[in-house]
SEDRENKOL-422817 format. One line per field, with one value per residue (C-alpha): residue number from 1; y, x, z; chain. Coordinates in Angstrom, 2 decimals. Layout:
<atoms>
nr <- c(NUM, ...)
y <- c(Y, ...)
x <- c(X, ...)
z <- c(Z, ...)
kette <- c(A, ...)
</atoms>
This chain:
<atoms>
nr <- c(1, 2, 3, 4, 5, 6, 7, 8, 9, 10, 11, 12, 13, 14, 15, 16, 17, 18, 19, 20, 21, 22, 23, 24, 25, 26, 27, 28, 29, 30, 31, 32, 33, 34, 35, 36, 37, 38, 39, 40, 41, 42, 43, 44, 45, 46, 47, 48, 49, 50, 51, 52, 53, 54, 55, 56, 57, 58, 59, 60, 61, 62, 63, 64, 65, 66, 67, 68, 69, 70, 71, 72, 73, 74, 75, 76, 77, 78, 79, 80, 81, 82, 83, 84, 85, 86, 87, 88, 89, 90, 91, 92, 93, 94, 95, 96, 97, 98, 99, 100, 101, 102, 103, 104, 105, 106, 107, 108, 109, 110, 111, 112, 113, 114, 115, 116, 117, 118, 119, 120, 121, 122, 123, 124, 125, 126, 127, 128, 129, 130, 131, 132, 133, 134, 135, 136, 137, 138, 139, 140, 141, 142, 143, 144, 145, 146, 147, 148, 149, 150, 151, 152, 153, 154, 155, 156, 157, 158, 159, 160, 161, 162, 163, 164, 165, 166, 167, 168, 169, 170, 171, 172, 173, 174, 175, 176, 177, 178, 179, 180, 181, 182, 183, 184, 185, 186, 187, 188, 189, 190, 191, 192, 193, 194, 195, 196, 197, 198, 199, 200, 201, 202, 203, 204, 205, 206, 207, 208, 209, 210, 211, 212, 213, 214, 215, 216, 217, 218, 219, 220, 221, 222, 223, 224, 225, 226, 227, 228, 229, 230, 231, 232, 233, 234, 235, 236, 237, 238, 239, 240, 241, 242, 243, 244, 245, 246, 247, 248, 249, 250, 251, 252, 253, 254, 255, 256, 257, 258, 259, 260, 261, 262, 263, 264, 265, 266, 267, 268, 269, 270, 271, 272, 273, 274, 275, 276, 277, 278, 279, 280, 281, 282, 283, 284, 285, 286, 287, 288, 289, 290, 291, 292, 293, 294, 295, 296, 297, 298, 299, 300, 301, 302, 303, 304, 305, 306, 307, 308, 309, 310, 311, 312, 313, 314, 315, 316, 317, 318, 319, 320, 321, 322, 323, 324, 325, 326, 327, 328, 329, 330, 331, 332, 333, 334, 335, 336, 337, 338, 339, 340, 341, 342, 343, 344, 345, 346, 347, 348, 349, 350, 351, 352, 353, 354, 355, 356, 357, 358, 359, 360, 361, 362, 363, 364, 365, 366, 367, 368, 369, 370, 371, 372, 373, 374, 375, 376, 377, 378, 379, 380, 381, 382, 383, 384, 385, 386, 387, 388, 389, 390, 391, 392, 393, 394, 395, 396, 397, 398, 399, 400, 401, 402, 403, 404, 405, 406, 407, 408, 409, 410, 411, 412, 413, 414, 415, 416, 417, 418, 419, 420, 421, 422, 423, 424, 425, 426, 427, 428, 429, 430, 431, 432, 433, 434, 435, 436, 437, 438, 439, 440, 441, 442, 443, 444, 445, 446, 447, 448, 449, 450, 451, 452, 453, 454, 455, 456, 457, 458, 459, 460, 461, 462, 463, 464, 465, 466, 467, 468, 469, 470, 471, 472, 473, 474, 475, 476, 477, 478, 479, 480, 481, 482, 483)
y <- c(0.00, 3.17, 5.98, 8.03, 5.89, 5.01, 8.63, 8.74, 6.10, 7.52, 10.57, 8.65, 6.77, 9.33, 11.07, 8.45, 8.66, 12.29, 11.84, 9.00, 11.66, 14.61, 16.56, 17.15, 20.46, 18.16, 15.21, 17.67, 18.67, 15.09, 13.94, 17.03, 15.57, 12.27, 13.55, 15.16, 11.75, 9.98, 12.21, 9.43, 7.22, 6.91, 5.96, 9.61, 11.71, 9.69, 10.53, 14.26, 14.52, 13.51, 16.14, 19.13, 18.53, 17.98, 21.35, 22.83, 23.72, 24.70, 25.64, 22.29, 20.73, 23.08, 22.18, 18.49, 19.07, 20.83, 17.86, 15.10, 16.75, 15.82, 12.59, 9.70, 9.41, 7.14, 8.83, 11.43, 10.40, 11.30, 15.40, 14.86, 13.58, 16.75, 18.91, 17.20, 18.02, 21.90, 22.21, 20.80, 23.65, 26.08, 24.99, 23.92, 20.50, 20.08, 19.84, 17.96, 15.34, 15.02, 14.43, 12.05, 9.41, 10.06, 8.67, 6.19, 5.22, 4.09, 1.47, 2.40, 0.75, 2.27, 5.88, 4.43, 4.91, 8.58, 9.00, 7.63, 9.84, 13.16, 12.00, 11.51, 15.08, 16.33, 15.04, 16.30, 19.76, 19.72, 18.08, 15.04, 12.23, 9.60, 9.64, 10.43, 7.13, 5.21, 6.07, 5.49, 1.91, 1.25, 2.54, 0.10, -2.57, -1.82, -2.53, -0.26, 2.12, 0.21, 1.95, 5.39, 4.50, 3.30, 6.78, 8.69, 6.86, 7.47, 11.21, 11.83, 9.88, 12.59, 15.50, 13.89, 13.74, 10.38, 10.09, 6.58, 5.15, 7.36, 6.01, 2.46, 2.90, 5.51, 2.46, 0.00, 2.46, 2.41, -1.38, -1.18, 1.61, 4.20, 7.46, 10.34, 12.77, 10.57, 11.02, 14.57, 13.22, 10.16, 13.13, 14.97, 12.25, 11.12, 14.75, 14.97, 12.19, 13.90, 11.23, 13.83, 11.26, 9.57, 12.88, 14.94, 11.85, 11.62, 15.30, 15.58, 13.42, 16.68, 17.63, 14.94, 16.05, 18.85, 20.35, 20.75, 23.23, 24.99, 23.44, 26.33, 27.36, 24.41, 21.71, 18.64, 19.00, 15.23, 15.86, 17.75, 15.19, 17.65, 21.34, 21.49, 20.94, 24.40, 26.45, 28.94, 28.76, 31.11, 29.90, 31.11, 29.71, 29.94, 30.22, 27.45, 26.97, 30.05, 33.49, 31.84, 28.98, 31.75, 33.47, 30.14, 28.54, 31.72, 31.28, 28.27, 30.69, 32.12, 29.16, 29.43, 31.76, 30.93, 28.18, 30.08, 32.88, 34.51, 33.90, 34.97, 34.53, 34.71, 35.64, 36.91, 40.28, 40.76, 40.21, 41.30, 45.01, 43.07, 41.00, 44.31, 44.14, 40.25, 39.93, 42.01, 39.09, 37.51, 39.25, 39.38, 39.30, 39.08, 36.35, 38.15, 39.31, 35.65, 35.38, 34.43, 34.51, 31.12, 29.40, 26.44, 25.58, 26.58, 25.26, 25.13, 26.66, 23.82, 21.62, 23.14, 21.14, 17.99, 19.60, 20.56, 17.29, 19.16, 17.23, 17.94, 18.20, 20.94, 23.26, 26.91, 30.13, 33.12, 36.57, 38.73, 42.02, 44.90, 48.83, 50.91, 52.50, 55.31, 54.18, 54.62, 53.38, 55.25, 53.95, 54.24, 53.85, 54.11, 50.62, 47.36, 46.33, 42.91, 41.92, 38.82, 36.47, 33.52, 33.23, 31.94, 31.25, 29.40, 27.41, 25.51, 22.21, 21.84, 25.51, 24.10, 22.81, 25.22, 28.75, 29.91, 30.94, 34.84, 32.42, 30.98, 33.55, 37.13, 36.61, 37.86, 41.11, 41.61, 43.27, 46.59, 48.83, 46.85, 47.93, 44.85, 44.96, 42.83, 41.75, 39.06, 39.94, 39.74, 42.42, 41.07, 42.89, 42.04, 43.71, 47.25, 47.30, 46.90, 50.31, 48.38, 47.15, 48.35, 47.04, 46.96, 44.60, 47.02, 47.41, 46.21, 43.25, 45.94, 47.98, 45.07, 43.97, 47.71, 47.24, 44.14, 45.36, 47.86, 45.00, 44.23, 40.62, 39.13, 36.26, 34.03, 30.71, 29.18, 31.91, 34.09, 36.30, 33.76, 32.69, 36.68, 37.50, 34.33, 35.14, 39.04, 37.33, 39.44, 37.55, 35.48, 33.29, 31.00, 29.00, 25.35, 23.43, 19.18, 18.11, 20.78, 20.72, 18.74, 21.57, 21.90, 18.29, 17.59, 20.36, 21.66, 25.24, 26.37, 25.60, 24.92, 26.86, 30.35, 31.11, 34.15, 32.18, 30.56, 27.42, 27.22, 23.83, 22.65, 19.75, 18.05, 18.32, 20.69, 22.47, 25.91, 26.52, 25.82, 27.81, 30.70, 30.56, 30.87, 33.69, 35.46, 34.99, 36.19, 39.38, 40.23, 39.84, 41.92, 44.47, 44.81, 44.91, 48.09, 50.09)
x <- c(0.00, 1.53, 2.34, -0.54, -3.00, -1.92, -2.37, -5.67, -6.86, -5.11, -7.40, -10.42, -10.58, -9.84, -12.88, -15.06, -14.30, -15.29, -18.29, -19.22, -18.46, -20.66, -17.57, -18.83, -16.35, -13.17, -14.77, -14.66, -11.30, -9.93, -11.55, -10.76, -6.59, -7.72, -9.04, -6.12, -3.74, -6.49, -8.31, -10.23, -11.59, -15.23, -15.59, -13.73, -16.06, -19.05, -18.27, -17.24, -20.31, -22.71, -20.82, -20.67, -24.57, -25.42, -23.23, -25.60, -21.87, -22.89, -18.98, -17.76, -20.72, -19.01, -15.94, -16.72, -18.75, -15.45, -13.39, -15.90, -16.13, -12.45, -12.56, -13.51, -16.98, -18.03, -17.52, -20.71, -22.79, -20.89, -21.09, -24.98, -25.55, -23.71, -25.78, -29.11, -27.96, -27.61, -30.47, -31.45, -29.80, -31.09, -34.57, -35.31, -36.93, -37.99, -34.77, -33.49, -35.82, -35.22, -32.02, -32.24, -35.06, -32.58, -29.68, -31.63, -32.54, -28.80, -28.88, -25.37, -25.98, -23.00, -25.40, -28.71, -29.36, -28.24, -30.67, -33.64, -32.61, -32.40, -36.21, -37.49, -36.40, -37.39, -40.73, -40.85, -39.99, -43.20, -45.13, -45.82, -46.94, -47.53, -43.88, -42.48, -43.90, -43.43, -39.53, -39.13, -40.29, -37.92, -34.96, -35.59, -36.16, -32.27, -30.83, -27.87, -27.14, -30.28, -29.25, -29.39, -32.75, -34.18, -33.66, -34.33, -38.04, -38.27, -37.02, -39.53, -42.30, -41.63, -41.94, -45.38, -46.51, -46.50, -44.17, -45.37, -44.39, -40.88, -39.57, -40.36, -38.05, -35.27, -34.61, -34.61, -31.85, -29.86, -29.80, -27.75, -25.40, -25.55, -25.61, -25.54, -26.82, -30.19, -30.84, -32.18, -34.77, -35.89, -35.98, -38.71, -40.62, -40.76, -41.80, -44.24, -45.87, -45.30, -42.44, -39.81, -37.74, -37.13, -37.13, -34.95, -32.65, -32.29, -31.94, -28.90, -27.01, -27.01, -23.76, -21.80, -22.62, -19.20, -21.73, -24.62, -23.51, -19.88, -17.64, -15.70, -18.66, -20.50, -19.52, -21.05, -23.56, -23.38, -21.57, -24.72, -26.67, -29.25, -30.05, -28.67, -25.10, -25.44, -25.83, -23.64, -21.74, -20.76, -23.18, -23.68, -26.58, -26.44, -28.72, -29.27, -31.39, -33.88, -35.21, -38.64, -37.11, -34.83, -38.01, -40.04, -37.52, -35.89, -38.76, -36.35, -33.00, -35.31, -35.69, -31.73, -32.34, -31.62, -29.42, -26.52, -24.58, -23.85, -25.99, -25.38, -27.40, -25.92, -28.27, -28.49, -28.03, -31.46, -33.06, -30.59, -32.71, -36.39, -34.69, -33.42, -35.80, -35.35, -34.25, -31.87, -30.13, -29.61, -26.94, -27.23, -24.23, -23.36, -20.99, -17.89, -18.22, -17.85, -14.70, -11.84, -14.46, -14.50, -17.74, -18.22, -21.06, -21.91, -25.32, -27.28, -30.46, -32.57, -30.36, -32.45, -35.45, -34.17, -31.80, -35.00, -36.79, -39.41, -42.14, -45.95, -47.29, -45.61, -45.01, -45.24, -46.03, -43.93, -44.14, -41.68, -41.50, -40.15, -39.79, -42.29, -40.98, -42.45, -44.51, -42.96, -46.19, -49.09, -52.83, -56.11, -57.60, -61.59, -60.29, -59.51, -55.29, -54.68, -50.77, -50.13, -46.82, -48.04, -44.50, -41.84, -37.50, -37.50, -34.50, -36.32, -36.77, -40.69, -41.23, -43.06, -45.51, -45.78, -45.89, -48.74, -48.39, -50.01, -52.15, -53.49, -53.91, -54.59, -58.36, -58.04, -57.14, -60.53, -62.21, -63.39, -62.53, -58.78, -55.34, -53.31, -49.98, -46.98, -44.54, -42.39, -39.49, -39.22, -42.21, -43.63, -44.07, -47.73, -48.77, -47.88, -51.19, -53.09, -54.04, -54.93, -51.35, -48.82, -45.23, -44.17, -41.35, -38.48, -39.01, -36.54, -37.89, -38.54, -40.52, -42.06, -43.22, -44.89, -46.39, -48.16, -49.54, -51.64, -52.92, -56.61, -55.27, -51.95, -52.52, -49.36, -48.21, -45.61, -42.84, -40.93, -43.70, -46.37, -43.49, -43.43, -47.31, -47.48, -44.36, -45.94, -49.41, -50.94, -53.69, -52.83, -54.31, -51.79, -52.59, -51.13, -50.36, -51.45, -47.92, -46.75, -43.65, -43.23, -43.68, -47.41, -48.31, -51.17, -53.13, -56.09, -57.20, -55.17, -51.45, -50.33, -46.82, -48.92, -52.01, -52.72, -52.74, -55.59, -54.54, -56.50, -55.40, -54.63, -57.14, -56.30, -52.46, -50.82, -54.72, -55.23, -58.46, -60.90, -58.55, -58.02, -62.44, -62.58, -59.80, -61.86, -65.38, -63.36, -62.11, -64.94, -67.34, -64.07, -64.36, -68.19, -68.24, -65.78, -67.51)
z <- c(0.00, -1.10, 1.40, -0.01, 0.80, 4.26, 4.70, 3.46, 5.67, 8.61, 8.44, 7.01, 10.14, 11.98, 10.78, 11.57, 15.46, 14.70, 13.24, 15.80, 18.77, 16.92, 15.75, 12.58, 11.69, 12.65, 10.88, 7.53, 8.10, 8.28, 5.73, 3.23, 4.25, 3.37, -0.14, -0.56, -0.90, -2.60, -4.39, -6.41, -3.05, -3.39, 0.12, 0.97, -1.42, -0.16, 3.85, 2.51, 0.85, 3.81, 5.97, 3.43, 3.13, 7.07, 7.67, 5.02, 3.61, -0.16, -0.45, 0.21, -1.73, -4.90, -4.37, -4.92, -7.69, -9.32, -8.02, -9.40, -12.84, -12.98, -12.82, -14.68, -16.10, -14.26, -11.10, -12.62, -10.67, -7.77, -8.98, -9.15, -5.27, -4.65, -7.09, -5.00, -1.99, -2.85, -3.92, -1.08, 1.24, -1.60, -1.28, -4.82, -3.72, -7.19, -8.61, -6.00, -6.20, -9.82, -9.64, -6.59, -8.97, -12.13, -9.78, -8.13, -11.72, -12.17, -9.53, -8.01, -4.93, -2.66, -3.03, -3.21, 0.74, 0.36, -2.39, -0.49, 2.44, -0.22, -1.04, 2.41, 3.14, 0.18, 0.69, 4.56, 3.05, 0.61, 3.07, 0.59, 3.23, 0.79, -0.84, 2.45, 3.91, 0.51, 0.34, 4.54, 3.91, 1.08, 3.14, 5.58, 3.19, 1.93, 5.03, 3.96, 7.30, 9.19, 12.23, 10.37, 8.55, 11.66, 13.27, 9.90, 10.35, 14.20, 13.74, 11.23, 13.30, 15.96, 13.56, 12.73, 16.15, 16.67, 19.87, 20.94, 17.36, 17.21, 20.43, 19.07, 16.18, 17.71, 20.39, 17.16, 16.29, 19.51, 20.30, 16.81, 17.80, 20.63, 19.27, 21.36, 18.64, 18.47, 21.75, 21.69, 19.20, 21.95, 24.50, 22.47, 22.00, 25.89, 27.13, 24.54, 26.39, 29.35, 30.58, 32.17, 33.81, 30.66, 28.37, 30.44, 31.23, 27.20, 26.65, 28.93, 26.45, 24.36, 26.42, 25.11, 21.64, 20.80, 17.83, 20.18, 22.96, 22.88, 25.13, 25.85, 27.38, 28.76, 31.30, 31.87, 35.06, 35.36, 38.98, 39.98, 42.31, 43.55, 43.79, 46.94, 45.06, 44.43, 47.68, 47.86, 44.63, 41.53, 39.22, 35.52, 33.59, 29.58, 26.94, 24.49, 21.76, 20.23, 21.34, 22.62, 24.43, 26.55, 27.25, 28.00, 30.59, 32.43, 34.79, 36.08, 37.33, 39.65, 41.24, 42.09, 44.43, 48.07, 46.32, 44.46, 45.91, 42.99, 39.82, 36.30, 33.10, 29.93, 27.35, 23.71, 23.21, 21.50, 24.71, 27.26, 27.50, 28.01, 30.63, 32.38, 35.29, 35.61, 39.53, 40.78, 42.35, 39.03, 37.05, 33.26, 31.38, 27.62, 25.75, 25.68, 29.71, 30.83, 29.05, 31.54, 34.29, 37.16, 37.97, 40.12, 37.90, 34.11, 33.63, 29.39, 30.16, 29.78, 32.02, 34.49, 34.40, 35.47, 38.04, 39.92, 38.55, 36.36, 35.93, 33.86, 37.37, 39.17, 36.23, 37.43, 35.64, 36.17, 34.68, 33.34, 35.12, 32.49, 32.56, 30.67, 27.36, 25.32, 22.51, 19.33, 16.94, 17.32, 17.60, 16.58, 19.22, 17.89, 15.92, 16.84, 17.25, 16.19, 15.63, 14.19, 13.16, 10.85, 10.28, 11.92, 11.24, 7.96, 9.46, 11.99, 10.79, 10.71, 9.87, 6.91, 8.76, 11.59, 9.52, 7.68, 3.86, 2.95, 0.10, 2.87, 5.89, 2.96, 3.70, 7.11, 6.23, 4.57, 7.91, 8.43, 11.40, 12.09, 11.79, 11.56, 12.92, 11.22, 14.07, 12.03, 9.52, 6.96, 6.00, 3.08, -0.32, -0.68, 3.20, 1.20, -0.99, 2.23, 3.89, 7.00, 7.43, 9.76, 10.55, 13.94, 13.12, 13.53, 17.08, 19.92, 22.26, 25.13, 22.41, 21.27, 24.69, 25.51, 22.59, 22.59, 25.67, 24.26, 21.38, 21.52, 20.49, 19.83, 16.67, 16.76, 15.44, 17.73, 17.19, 20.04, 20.24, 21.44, 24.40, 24.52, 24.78, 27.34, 29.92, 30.07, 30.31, 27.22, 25.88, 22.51, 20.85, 19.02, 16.11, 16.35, 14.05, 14.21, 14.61, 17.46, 19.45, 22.75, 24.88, 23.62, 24.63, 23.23, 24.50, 23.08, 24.27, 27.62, 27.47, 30.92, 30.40, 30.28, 31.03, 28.67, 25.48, 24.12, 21.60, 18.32, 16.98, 13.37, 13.26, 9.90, 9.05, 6.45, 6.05, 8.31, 6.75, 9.55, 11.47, 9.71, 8.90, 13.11, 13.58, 10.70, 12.49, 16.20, 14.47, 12.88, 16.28, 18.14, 15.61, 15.67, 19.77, 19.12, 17.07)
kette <- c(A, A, A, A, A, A, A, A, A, A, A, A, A, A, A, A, A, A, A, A, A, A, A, A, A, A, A, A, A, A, A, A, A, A, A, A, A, A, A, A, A, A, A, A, A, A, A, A, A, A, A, A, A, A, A, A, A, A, A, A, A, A, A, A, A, A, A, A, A, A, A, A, A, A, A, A, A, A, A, A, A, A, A, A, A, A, A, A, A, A, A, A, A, A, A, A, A, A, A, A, A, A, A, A, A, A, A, A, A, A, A, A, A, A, A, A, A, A, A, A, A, A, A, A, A, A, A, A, A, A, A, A, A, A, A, A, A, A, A, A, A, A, A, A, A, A, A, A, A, A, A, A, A, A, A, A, A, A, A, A, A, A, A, A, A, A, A, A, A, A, A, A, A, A, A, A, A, A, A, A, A, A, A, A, A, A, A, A, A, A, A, A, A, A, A, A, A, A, A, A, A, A, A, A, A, A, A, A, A, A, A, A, A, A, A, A, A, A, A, A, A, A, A, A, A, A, A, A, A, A, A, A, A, A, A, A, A, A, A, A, A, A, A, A, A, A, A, A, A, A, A, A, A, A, A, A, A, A, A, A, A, A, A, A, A, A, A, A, A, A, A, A, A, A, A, A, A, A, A, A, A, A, A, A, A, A, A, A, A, A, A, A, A, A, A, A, A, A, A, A, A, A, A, A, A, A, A, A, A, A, A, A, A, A, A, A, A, A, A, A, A, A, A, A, A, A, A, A, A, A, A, A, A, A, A, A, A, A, A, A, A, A, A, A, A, A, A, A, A, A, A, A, A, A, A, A, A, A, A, A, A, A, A, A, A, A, A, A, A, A, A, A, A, A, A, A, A, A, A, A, A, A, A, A, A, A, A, A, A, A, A, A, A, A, A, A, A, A, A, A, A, A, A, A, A, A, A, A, A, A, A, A, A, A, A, A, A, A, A, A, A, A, A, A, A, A, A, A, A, A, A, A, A, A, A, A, A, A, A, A, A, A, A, A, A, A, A, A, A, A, A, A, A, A, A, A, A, A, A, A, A, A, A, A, A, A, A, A, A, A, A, A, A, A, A, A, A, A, A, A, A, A, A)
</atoms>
């Protein structure tokens, strides 16, 4: 074997303990050296490939296109996974499924699991069931990766909102191979069946995971046996996750109180103003100000939960307490105030499902006597040709705050600004979709996380008509009672 290609499989090996351990960055980095001594080893391009497309990395993706092209023909079909997969990132499902059937088409069995993997999320994306379900099946039929299709079923499951049958299939998964980077998906599915000890247990296993949470940042809280572990210590607790899920579980770092001596909260710096009047035994710091700082305990927010063994039972409500700003929008007030956010970061993985298109929610601007306030970016071309439209996206989170309070209604899908409406207990009513989020349960109605918001459920899956037909009937009657 020449020296080369000892080389290569130094660092292709290497890579895999990377990839095993959720180091996905290194993983690239090894494998990009392993390329580079054998610059023709399927196997390499195949691994570099996987990574390049789970980093969403449409620069490495390129780059092996432009390295592919180079070789032999019959290598092509190599440059075309890669030319599915960016049009995966790029959100041209279309075109991505077409070339993912053309390639499956050529029966090259060493990329025909990474094919039916490109359809399944293709078809998640468009919200096709039926293919979804009919290209799930054959992936497990292939028994290529069983362990990975096993999960890619039980992940998807979970996305569905079918918890019961995802936990079936993730554990399939996990009697194969332990994987700490499934376990966050197991966790979801336990606490959406309100099973904390189980869910929270699972979701700790996020720590172990070096792409999950920063480890210059994070340690493990393993060595925490109880809250009472933390009397009297320097304690900082850190964000993780979105804008609404800071907002959801600060309520929790008040609970450290009487426990830590000195308590810090690190939190974005969108929200560090709205968070001014927090508790003036918490401190709030930014990022960069815990730099070269000691703690006897950094904490992930969520972590939380099971340190004070959170369970559906004993979950509390606390509101956020915040200064008073001027108002910067002005109001009619002889009409009725409705802001609304149908829409919601297209990044999250089931935005697809939990945002509302403007084909589908335009027919609610048809009311007389309503301003309609826009609170999510970006502010959408076709909300100019409506008189009745104002944007109130440009304000700050304390701005935003003040003014939701003076809303008639808040009309939300599950975005930051429900969490924000329900921890300043501001009445909301927030439009659900079928396949929620664990933290929704299955509720119907009253959430039990804040009791301002009023849940208006998605009832058939994909389809917000009945939905939108009941906000439209609600607005009209709170418009009527106003005039």
């Amino acid at each position: 074997m020449s020296e080369d290609l000892n080389k290569a499989k130094k660092f292709f090996f290497e890579s895999l303990d990377l990839q095993f351990n959720g180091n996905l960055d290194a993983a690239k980095n090894s494998l990009e050296k392993a390329l580079h001594f054998a610059p023709s080893r399927k196997s390499i391009i195949n691994n570099l490939l996987v990574i390049y497309f789970t980093l969403k990395d449409t620069i490495g993706l390129n780059k092996i296109i432009q390295h592919t092209q180079k070789l032999d023909d019959k290598l092509s079909y190599l440059t075309n996974l890669a030319e599915g997969y960016r049009y995966f990132i790029e959100k041209d499902y279309l075109n991505s499924i077409h070339i993912s059937k053309k390639l499956l088409n050529l029966n090259h069995i060493e990329i025909k699991g990474h094919c039916y993997d490109l359809l399944i999320k293709n078809y998640f994306k468009t919200c096709d069931l039926k293919n979804l379900f009919f290209y799930l099946r054959l992936a497990l039929k292939l028994k290529i990766n069983h362990e990975q299709n096993l999960y890619n079923v039980g992940s998807i499951l979970q996305y569905l909102s079918k918890p019961r049958a995802a936990i079936y299939f993730i554990n399939k998964s996990l009697n194969i191979k332990n994987n700490y980077t499934y376990h966050s998906c197991l966790a979801q599915s336990y606490l959406k069946i309100k099973n904390f000890d189980k869910g929270l247990y699972y979701w700790e296993q996020r720590l172990l995971n070096k792409k999950t949470i920063s480890r210059d940042v994070i340690d493990s809280v393993n060595s925490i046996k109880s809250i009472s572990d933390l009397k009297n210590k320097k304690i900082l607790v850190v964000h993780e996750q979105g804008l609404g899920d800071t907002i959801h579980f600060s309520r929790y770092i008040k609970k450290l109180i009487g426990y830590g001596g000195d308590i810090s909260f690190q939190i974005q710096d969108k929200l560090f103003n709205l968070f001014d009047q927090f508790d003036n035994k918490v401190n709030l710091i930014k990022f960069d100000d815990i730099k070269n700082q000691h703690y006897d305990y950094k904490i992930p927010l969520v972590s939380l939960l099971k340190i004070y063994g959170q369970n559906y039972n004993n979950i509390f409500y606390d509101k956020l307490l915040i200064k008073n700003v001027e108002p910067t929008i002005l109001l009619d007030s002889l009409k009725t105030n409705i802001a609304f956010a149908f829409q919601g970061n297209s990044e999250y993985i089931c935005d697809q499902f939990r945002s509302i298109s403007y084909e589908n929610y335009k027919s609610i601007f048809n009311q007389t006597n309503v301003i309609f306030h826009n609170l999510a970016k970006p502010y959408i071309k076709e909300f100019k040709s409506y008189d009745q439209i104002k944007d109130a996206s440009q304000l700050n989170f304390l701005e935003m705050a003040n003014f939701l309070k003076r809303m008639d209604i808040v009309i939300s899908t599950d975005t930051v600004f429900a969490h924000l409406c329900g921890t300043l207990n501001i009445n909301c009513i927030m439009l659900l979709n079928k396949n929620s989020e664990w933290r929704w349960f299955n509720d119907h109605k009253k959430t039990i996380w804040y009791p301002s918001i009023r849940i208006l459920k998605q009832k058939v899956l994909n389809n917000w008509q009945r939905e939108i037909d009941i906000i439209k009937r609600y607005i009209k009657l709170k418009s009527n009672y106003k005039l």
